[in-house]
Each structure stands twice: as C-alpha cells, then as structure tokens.
C-alpha positions in Angstrom: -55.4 11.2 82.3 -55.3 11.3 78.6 -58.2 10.0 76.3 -56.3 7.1 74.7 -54.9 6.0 78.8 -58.7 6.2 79.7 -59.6 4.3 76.6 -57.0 1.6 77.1 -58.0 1.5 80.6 -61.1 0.4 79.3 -59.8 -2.0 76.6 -57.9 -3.8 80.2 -61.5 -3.9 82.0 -62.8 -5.8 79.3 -59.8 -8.0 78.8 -60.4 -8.7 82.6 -63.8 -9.6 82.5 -63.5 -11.9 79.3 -60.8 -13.4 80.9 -62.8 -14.7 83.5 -66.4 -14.1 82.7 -66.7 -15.2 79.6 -67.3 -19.0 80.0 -63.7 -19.2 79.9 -63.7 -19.6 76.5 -60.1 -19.4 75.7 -59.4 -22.7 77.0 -59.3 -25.4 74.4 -59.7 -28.4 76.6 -63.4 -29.3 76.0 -63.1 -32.2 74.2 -65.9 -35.2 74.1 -67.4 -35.6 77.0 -66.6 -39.0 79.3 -68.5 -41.8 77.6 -69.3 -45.3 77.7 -70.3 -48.3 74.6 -74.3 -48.6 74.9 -75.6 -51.9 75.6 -77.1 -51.5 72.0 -75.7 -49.5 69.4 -78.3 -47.0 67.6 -78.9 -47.1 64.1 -77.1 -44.2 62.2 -77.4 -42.6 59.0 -74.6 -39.9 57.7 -75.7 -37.2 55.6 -73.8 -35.3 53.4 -74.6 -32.2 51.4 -72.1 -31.8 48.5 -72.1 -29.3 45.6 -69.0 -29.5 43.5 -66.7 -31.4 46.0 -64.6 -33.5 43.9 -61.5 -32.2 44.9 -61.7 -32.8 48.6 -64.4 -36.3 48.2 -61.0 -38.7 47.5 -60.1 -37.2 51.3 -63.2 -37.5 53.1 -65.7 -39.8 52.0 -63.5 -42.6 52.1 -63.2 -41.3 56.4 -66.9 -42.2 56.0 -67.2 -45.5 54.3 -64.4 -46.8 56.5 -66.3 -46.0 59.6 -66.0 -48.4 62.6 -69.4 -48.6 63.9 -70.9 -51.6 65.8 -74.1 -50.7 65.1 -75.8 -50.4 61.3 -75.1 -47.2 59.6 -75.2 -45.8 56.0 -73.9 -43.1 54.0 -76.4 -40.7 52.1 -74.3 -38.5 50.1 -76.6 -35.7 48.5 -75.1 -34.2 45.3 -77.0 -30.9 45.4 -76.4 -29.8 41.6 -72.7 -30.4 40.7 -71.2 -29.8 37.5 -67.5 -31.5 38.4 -68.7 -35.2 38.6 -69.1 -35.5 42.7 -72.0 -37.8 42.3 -70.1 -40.3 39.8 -67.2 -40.0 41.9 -68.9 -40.6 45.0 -69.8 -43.8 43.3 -66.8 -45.0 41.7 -65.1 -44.4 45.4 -67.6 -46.2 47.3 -67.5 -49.6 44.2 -63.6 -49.7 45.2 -63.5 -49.1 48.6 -66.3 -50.6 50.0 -67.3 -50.5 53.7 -70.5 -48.9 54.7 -73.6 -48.9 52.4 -73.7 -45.4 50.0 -76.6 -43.9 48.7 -76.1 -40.8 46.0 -79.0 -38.6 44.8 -79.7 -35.4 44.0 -82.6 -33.0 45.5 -83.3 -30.5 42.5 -82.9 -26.8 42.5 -84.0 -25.5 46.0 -87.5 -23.4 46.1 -87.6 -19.9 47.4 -87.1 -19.3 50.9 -84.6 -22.6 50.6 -80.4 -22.2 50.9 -78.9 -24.7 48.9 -77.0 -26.6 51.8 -80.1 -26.8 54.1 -82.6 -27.9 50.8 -79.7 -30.4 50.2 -79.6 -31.5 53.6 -83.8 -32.2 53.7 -83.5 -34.3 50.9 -80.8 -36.4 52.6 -82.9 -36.3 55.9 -86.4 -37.6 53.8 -83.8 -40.5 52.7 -82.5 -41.1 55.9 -85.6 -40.9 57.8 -87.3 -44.2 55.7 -84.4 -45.9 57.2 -85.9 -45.2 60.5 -82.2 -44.6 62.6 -82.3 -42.8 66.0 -79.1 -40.4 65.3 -78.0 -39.0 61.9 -74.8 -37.7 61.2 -74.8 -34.3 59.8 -71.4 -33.4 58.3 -69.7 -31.4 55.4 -68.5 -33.0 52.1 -64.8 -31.6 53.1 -64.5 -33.4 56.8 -62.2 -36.4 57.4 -63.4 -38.2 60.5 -60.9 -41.2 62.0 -62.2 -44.7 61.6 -63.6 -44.6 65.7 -65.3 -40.9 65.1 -69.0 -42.0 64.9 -68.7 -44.6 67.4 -67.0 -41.8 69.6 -70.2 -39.2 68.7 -72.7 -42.2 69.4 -71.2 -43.2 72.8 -71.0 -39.6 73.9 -74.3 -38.8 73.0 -75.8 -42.0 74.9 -73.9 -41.6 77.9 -74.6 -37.6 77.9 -78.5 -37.6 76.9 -77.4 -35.5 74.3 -79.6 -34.5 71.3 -76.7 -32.8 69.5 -73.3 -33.4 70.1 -71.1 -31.5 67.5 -67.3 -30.8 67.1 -65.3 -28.1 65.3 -63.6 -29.7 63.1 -59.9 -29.1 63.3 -59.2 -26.6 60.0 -56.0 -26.9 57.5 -53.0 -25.1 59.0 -50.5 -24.6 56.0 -50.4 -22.3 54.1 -48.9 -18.6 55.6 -52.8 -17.3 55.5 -53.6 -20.0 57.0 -51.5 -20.4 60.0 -52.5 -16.4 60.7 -56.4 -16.0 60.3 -58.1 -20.2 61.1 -57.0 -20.5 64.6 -58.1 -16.9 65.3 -61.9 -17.8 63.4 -62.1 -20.2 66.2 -60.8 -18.7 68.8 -63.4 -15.9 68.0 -66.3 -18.3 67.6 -65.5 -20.0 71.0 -65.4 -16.2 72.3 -69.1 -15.4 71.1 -70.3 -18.9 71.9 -68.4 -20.4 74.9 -68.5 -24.3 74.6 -68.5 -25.0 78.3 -72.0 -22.6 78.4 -73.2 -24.6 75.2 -73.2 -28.0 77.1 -74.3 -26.7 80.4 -78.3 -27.5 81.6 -80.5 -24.3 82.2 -77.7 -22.2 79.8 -79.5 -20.6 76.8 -76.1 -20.3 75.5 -76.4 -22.6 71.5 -73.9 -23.4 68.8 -72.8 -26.3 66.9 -70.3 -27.1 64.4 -71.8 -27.7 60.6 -68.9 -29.7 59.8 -69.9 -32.5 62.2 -73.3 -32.6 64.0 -74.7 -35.5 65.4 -78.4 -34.9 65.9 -81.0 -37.8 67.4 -83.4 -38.3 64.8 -86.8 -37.3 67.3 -84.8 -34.4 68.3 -84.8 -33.4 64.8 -88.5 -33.7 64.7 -89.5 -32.1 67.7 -87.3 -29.0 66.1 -88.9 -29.2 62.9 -85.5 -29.2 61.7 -84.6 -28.2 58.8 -87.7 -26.8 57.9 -88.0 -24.2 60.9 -84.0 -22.9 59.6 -85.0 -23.6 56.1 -83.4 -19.5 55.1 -80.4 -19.7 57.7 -77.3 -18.8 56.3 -75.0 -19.7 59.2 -77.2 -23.2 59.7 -75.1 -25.0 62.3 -76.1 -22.2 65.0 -79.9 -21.8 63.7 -79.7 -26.0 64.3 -78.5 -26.0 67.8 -80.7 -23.1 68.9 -83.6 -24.8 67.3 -82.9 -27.8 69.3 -82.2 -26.4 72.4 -85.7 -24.2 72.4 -87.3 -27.3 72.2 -85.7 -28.6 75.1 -82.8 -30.5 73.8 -79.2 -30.7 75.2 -76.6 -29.8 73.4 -72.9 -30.0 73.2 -70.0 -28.8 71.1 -66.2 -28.7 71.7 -62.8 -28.9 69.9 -62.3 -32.2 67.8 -59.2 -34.4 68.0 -59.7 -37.1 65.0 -62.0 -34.7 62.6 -60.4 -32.7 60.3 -61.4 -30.5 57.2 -59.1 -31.4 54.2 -60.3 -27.9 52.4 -57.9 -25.8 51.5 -57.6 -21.7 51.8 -54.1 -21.3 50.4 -54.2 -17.6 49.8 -55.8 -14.5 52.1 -58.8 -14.2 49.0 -59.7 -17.7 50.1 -60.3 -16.8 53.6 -61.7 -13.7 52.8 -64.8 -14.8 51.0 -65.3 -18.0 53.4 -65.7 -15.3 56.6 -67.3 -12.1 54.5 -70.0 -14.5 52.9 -71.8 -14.8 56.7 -70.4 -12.7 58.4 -73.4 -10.2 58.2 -75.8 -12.9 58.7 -74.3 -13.7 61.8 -75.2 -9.7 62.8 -78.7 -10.4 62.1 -78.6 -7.9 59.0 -78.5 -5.0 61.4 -76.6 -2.1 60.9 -76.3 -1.0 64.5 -75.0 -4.1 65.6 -72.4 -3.9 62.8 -71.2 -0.4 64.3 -71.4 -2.4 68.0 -69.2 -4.7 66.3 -66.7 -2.6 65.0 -66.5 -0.7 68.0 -65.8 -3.4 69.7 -63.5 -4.9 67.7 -61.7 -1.9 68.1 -61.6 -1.4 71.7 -61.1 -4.9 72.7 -58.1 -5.4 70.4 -56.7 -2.0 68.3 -56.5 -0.1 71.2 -54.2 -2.0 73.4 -51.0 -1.8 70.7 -52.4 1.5 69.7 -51.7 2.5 73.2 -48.3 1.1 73.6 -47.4 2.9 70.2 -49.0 6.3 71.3 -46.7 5.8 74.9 -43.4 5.0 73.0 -44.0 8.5 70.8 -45.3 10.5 73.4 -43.7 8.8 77.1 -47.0 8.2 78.8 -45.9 5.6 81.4 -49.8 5.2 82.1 -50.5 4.2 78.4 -47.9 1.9 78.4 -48.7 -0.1 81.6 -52.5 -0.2 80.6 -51.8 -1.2 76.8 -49.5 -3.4 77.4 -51.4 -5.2 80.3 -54.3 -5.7 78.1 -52.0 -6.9 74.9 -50.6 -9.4 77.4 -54.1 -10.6 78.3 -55.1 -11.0 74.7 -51.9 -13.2 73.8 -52.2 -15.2 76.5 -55.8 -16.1 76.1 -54.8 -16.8 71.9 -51.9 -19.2 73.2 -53.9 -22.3 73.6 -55.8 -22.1 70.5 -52.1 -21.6 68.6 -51.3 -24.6 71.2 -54.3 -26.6 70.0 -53.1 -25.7 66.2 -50.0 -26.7 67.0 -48.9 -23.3 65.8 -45.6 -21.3 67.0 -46.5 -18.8 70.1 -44.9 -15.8 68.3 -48.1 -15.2 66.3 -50.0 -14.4 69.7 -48.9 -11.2 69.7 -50.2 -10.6 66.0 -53.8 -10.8 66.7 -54.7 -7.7 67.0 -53.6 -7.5 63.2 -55.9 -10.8 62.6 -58.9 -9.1 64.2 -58.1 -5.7 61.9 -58.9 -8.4 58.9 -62.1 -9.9 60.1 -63.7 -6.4 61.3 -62.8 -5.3 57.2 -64.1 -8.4 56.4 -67.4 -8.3 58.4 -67.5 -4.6 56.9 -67.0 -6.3 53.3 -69.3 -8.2 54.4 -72.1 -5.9 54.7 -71.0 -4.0 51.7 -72.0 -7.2 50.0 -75.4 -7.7 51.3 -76.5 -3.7 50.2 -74.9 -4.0 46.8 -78.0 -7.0 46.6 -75.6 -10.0 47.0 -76.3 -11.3 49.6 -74.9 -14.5 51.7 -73.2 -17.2 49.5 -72.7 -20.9 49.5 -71.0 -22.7 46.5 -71.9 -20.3 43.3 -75.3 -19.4 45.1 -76.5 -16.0 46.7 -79.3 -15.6 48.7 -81.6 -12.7 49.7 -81.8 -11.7 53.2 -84.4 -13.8 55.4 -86.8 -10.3 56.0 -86.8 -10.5 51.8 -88.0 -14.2 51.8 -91.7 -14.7 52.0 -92.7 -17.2 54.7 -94.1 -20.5 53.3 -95.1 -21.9 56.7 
C-alpha cells in the first residue's frame, strides 16, 4: 500500500473513533437540562464587563433590563476604560427603558498579572457580592438573552445542583465569512471539550461559555474565582475548571434564546478573534502547537488530499479510505450547520475551514514570539510564565 493510502487509512481510524469516542460531540442536542421553578427564587446579580461596546449595548443590555425574573436581580454593568461613551450610554438606556435596577462603574486600569476582562469582572463581582445574591450572571457586553433566559439559567441550576451552568451563545451567521468559519469554531470547541462529558459527575472533562455563565455565588468563593484565573486569557475554561477542582458541577450546552449581536463581517474579523487565543489555549507550548498542526492535518487535509491523489493517480484504495473519512467528517459537521440553520453544502468544505484555523493558530503563535501576546479590546498581555505571581 502506498504512504498517502496508509496515511488516509489512518485519517479513517481517527474519524472512527471520534465518531464514537469522543463524547459524541458532534451532536448538538444538549440543550438545558430538565428543570423545575424553585419554591423560592435566588437573588441574582448580572455582571457585565464592557470596554468600548457601544455599538452592540442598544442590542444587548436592553435583553438584560427586560429580564423576566421572579426573584430580585440587578444589573452591574462595569465600563472597564472606554473611550466611545458605553458607560453614559449604558445609562441613558437603562433611564428610558427601565426594568431591572443598573449600576455602572468603572474599575481603573488593571495591575500586573491582571487581563482587563477578568480585572473588570472582580470589580463587578466586589459590587455584586455586597448585594449578598446566591447566583451571578456572568455574561459579555455583546449577548442578547430572551426575556425568560435568567429564569431558564436559575431553574436549571436549582433543579441540577449545578454551580455553573453556562451556554454558548448562538454566534451571528451573515455575512459569507461568517456562514464558513462560526459554526466550524464551535463545532471544534465541542470537539476538544465534549458538553455531555462537561455535565457528567466523576468526568474531569471542564468548559464553559464566557458569553453566558451562571455561577453560584459560594461556588465562586470556594474557587477563589477570579483571583485564582486572574492572568487567563481564554477565562471561561480557566472558570469552569477552577470550579470543578473544587468540587463543583458543571454544565454547558448549545443555547436556544442567547445570542451574540457582534458582528465579524469580513475573514480579518474572524481572524484576530481566533489568533488572539489561540496559543493560549496550547498552553504556550511549542510542541503541542506541532501536535496540533499535525493533527489538524491528518484528521482533516488528508482525507480530500487522498481523494485528489486517487483521481490523478487511480488508487482505488485511496479513494475508498479518503473518501470514507471525508464522509465521516461532513456528516459529523451537518448538525452544527443544522443548528446554524446553515445550507448542508458547506459540510463538505471543512476541511478548507480547518486549513484557516491551523494558519490562524500558527499566526497565532507568531504573535506571541514577536512579544504580542494574547489580546482583548486594544490590550496585550504577556504570557502567564512572564507574569510574577502576587499570591
């Protein structure tokens, strides 16, 4: 047998076994768990970090002041340093609309060893916490949540005994870029963190969804959260596996009525959201980035590599072993196009998708050795090894 039939047979064997040994993660049906109204609904407070969001605020925050709860809960919108007018605007929403109580402040430049969005998120936490509520609401200045979403979170996390229950946020579809690369980043993060593992007892398996993380406030304290993640880059993983290594449960699945009005019309957009982290996520660790790329391209280059290398050369062997695995990868993307309500013609097409993420992840470490680091909103920060511990 040739070397690219052997190497396609291999690309198959791992389509196999992530296929049906991978927490079956291409299935998009874990939605909130099944739930029932407490006797007594908890106090709540939502916390938003938001640095130069006036362009998506008129969008979300009105979500959150309209907010159906039975229970008392407020809205603590942190304006971490903007220079478009979020925190005035912010106001001048909540003084029309009305609806739940908002509280605007701003925390001050973050110290060293800080990122912005987690120092942001303290400050909001500090408020919060003189409040005394037993959940907060953790979500992202850019996430519309229907009017029943908090009640939804509450009742699942009651019901569950759930110290985090997050949901990834359904992203904005519309734009060409769009349509070909957002499904895929989730379908990829339900691939290296499978939600039915996440919410399973005795799995060490953690994620959430920064967009929208409902956290019980003891929980939070027990974690020693945000301080103990106070330099993580990707936050909303660092947050779940915080709680979970202290003994919390956690849960995360696919939302229906949460939505991030953010827009990344063109591919630039979508580059720098992904290449900002995407080395973080590798731990900073060059031999997992080679790992990565390697696997990238064996998992999903090879198989239509294959099937191009059989239609030049004849190999009927190539063909069948390519094309099996090619069939296995677009069937497992179908749902998640499904989900996105997306046409099933750009299954096939992932492998090109997953060409632009390993360049991307690539980019990304290109980045962080040319001594830029990981970015969030006009801020770079130096790798965590580079950050001096302040206890």
């Amino acid at each position: 047998m040739s070397a690219i039939v052997w190497t396609a047979a291999v690309s198959l064997a791992a389509w196999l076994w992530l296929l049906l040994c991978q927490g079956f993660f291409w299935r998009t049906d874990v939605r909130l768990p099944p739930r029932r109204d407490p006797r007594e609904w908890p106090d709540v407070c939502v916390v938003v970090p938001a640095r130069d969001e006036a362009a998506v605020l008129p969008r979300s925050l009105p979500s959150l002041l309209g907010q159906d709860y039975p229970g008392r809960a407020e809205v603590i919108l942190v304006d971490d340093g903007s220079t478009d007018g979020t925190g005035e605007l912010a106001r001048e929403l909540a003084a029309r609309l009305g609806g739940l109580p908002l509280t605007v402040d701003s925390p001050g430049e973050p110290p060293t060893g800080w990122t912005g969005k987690l120092w942001a998120v303290r400050h909001g936490m500090g408020l919060a916490r003189a409040r005394g509520p037993e959940y907060l609401l953790l979500t992202d200045a850019d996430i519309a949540h229907e009017p029943d979403s908090l009640r939804l979170l509450v009742a699942a996390a009651c019901t569950g005994g759930f110290d985090v229950v997050s949901q990834m946020a359904r992203l904005r579809v519309e734009s060409r870029w769009e349509r070909l690369v957002v499904p895929a980043f989730v379908y990829f993060f339900a691939q290296l963190y499978p939600f039915r593992r996440i919410g399973r007892e005795g799995s060490r398996t953690a994620a959430a969804a920064g967009g929208c993380v409902l956290l019980r406030a003891d929980a939070a304290e027990r974690a020693r959260i945000p301080d103990a993640i106070r330099h993580a880059v990707i936050d909303d993983v660092a947050l779940a596996r915080a709680v979970k290594g202290t003994g919390g449960r956690v849960w995360l699945g696919l939302a229906d009525r949460v939505e991030s009005v953010r827009p990344y019309p063109g591919l630039g957009d979508l580059w720098r959201m992904v290449s900002r982290s995407a080395y973080a996520q590798l731990r900073h660790n060059p031999l997992l980035l080679l790992g990565t790329v390697a696997g990238l391209t064996l998992v999903y280059l090879v198989p239509p590599a294959a099937v191009l290398a059989a239609a030049v050369t004849g190999s009927t062997a190539a063909a069948l072993t390519g094309g099996a695995a090619w069939l296995l990868m677009t069937a497992t993307y179908l749902p998640m196009l499904r989900y996105y309500r997306q046409p099933s013609w750009l299954a096939p097409l992932l492998p090109f998708t997953a060409f632009l993420y390993l360049l991307m992840t690539v980019d990304s470490a290109v980045q962080h050795y040319r001594g830029r680091g990981a970015a969030w909103k006009g801020r770079t920060y130096a790798r965590p090894d580079a950050v001096a511990d302040e206890g």
